[in-house]
MOPAC internal coordinates of N, CA, C and O (Angstrom, degrees):
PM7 1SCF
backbone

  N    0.0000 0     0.00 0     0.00 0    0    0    0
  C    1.4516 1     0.00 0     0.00 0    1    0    0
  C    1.5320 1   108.62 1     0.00 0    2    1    0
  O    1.2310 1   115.07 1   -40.85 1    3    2    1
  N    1.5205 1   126.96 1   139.15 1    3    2    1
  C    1.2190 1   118.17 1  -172.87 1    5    3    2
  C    1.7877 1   107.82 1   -80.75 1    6    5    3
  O    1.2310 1   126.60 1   -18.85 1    7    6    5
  N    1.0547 1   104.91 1   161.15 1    7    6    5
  C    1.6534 1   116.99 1  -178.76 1    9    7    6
  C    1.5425 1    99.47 1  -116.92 1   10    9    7
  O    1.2310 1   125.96 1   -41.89 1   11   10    9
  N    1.4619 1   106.14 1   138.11 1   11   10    9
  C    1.6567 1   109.30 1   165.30 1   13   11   10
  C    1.6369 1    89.46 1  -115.24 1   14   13   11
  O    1.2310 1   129.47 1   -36.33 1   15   14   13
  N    1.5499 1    99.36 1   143.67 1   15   14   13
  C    1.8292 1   119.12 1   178.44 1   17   15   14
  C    1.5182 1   108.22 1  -109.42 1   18   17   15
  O    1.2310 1   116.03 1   -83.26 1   19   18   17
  N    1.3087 1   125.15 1    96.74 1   19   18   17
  C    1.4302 1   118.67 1  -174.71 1   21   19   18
  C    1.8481 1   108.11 1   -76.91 1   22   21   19
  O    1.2310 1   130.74 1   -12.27 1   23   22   21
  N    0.8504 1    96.89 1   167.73 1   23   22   21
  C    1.6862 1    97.43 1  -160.54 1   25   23   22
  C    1.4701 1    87.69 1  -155.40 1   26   25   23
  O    1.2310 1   121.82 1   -41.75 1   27   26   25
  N    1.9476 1   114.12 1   138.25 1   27   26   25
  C    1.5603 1   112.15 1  -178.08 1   29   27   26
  C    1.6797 1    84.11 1  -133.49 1   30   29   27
  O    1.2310 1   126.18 1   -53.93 1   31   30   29
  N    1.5320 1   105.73 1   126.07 1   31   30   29
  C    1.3583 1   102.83 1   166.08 1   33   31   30
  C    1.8602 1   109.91 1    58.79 1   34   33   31
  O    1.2310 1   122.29 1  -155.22 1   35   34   33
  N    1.3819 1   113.22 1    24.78 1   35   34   33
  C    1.6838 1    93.61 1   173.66 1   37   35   34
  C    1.8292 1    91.72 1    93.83 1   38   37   35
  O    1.2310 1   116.37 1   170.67 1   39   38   37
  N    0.7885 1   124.50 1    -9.33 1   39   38   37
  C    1.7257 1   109.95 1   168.85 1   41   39   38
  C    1.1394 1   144.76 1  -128.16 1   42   41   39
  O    1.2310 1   119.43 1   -85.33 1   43   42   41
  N    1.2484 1   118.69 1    94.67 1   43   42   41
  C    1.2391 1   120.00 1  -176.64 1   45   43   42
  C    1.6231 1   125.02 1    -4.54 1   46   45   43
  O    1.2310 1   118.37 1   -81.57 1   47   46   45
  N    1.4346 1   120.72 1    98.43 1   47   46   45
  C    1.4634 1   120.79 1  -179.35 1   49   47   46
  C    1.7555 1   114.87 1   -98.42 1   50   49   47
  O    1.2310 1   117.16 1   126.12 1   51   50   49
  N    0.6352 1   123.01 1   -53.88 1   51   50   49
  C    1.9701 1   133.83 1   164.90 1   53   51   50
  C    1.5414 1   110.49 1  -174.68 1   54   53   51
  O    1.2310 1   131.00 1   -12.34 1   55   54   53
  N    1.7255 1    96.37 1   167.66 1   55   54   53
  C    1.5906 1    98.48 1  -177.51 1   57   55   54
  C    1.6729 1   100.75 1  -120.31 1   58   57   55
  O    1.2310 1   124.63 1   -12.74 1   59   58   57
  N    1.4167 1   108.72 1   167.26 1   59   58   57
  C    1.2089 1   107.04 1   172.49 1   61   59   58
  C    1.6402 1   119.13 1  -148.53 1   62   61   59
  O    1.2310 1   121.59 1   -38.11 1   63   62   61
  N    1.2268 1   114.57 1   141.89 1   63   62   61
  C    1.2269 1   101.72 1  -165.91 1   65   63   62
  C    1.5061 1   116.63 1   -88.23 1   66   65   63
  O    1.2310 1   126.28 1   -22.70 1   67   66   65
  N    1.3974 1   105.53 1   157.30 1   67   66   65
  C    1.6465 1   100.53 1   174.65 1   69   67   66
  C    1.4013 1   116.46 1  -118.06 1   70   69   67
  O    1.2310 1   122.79 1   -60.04 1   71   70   69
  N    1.7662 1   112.25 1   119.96 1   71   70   69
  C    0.9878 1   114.31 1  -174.28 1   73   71   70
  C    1.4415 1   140.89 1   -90.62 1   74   73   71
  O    1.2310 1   130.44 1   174.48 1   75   74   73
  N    1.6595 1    97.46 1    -5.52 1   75   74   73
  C    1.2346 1   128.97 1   179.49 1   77   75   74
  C    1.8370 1   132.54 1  -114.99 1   78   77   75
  O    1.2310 1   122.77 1   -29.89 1   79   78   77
  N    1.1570 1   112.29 1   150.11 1   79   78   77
  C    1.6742 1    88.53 1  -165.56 1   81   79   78
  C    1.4061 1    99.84 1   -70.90 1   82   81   79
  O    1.2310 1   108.68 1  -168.48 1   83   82   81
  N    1.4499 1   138.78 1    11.52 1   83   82   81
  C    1.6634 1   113.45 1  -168.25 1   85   83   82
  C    2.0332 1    75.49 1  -139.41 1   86   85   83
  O    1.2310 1   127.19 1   -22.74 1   87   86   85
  N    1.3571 1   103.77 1   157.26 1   87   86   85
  C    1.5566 1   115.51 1  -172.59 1   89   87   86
  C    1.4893 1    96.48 1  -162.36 1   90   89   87
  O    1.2310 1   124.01 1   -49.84 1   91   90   89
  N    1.3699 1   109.91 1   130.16 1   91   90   89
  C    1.2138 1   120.71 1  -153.59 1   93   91   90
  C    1.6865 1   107.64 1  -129.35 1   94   93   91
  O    1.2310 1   118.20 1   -79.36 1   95   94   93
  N    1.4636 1   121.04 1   100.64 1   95   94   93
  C    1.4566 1   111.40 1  -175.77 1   97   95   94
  C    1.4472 1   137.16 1  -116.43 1   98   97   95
  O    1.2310 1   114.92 1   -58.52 1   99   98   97
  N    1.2328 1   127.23 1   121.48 1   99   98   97
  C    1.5628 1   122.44 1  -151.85 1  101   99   98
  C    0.9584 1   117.41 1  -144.19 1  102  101   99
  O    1.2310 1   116.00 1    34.01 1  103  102  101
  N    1.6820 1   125.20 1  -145.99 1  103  102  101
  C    1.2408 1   137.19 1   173.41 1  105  103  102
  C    1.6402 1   102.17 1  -120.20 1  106  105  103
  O    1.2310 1   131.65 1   153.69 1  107  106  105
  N    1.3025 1    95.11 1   -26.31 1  107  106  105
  C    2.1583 1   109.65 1  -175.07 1  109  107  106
  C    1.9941 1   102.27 1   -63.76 1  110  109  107
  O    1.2310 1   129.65 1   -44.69 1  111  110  109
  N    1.5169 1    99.00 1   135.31 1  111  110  109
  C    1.3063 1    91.29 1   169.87 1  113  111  110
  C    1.4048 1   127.34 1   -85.05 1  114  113  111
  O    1.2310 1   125.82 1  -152.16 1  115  114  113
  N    1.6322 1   106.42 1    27.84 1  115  114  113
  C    1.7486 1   132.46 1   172.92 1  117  115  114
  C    1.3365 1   102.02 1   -78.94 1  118  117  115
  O    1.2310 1   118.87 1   165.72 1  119  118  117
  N    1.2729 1   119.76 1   -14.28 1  119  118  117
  C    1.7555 1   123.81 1  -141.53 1  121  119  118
  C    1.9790 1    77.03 1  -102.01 1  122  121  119
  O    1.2310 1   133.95 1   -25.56 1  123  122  121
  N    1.5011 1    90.63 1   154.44 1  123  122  121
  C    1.5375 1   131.22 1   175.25 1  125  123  122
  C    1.8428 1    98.54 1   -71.72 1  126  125  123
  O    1.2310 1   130.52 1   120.29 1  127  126  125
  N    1.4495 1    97.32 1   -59.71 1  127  126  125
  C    1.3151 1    95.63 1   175.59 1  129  127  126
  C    1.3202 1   118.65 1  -121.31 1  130  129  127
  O    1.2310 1   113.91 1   -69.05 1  131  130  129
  N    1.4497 1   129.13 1   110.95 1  131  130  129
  C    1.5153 1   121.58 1  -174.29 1  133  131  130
  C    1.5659 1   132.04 1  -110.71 1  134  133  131
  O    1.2310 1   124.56 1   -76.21 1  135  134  133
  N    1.8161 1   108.85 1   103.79 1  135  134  133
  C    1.1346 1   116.41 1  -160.75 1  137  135  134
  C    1.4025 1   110.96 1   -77.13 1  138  137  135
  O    1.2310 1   100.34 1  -107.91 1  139  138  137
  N    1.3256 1   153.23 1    72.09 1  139  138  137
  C    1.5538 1   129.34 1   159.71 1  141  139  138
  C    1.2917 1   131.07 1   -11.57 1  142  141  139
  O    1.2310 1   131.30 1  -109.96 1  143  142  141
  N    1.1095 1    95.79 1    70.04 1  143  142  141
  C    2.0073 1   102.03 1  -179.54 1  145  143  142
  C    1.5073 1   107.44 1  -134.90 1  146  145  143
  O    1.2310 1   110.10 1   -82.48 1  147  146  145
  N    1.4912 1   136.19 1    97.52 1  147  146  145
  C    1.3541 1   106.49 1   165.43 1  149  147  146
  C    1.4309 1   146.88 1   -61.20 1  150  149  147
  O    1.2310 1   125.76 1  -162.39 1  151  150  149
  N    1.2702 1   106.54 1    17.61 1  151  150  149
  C    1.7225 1   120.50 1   173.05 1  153  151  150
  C    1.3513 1    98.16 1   -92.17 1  154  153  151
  O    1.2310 1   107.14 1  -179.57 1  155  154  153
  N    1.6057 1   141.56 1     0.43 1  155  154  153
  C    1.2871 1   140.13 1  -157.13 1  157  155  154
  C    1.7029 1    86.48 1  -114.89 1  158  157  155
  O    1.2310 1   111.48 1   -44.25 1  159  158  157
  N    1.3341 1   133.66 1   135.75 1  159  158  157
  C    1.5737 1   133.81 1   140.07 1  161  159  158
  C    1.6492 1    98.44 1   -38.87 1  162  161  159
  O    1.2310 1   127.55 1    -7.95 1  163  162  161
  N    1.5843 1   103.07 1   172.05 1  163  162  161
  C    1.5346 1   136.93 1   174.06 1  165  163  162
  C    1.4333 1    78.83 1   -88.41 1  166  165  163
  O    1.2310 1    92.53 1   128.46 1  167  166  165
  N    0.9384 1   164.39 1   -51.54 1  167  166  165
  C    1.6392 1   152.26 1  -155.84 1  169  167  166
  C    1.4100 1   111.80 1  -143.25 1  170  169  167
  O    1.2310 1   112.23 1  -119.63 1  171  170  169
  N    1.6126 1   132.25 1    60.37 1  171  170  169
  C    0.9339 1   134.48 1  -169.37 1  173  171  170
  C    1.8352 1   119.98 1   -83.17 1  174  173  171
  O    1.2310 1   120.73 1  -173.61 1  175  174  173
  N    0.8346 1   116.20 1     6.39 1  175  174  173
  C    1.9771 1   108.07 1  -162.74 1  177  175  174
  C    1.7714 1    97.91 1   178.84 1  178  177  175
  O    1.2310 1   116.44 1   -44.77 1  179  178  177
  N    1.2578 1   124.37 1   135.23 1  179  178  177
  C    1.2323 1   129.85 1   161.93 1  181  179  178
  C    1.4565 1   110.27 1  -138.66 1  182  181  179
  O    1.2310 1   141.53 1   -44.47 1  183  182  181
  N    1.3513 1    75.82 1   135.53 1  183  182  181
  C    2.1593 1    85.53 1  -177.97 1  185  183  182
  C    1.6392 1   102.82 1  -104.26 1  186  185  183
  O    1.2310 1   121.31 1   -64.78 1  187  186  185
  N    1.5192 1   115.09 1   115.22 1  187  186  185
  C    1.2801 1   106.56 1   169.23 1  189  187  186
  C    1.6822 1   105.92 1  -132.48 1  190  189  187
  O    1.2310 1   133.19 1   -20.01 1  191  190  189
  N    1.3558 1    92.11 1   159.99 1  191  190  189
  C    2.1492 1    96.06 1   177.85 1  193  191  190
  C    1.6521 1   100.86 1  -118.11 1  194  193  191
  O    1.2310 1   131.09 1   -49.52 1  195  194  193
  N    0.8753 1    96.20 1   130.48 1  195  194  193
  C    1.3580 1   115.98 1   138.03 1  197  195  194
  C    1.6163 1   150.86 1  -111.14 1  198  197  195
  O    1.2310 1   117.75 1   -39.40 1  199  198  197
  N    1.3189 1   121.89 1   140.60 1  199  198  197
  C    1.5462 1   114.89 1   179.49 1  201  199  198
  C    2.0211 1    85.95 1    68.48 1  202  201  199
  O    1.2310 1   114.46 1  -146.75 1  203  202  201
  N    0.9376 1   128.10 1    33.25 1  203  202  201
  C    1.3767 1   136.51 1   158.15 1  205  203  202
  C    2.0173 1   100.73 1    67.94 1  206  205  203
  O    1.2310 1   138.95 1  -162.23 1  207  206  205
  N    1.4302 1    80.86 1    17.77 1  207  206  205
  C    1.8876 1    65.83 1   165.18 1  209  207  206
  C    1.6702 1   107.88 1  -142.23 1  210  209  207
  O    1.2310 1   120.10 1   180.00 1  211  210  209

């Protein structure tokens, strides 16, 4: 399963895995992963694969 490694400023903060082909990251509590940051959109970044990559 792939792992995303979040990193703040150069430091390792936690990873999380993605279990699904679409990953959804924001400020919205719709989001897969939800950062509390207001420099972040409510729907800022989506990780999706296709054709398995």
């Amino acid at each position: 399963m792939p792992i995303l490694q979040v990193f703040q400023r150069g430091h390792f903060c936690f990873k999380v895995e993605l279990p699904r082909a679409r990953f959804l990251i924001g400020r919205s509590s719709e989001c897969d992963l939800c950062l509390p940051d207001a420099e972040i959109s409510r729907k800022h970044a989506e990780i999706f694969f296709e054709n398995n990559y």
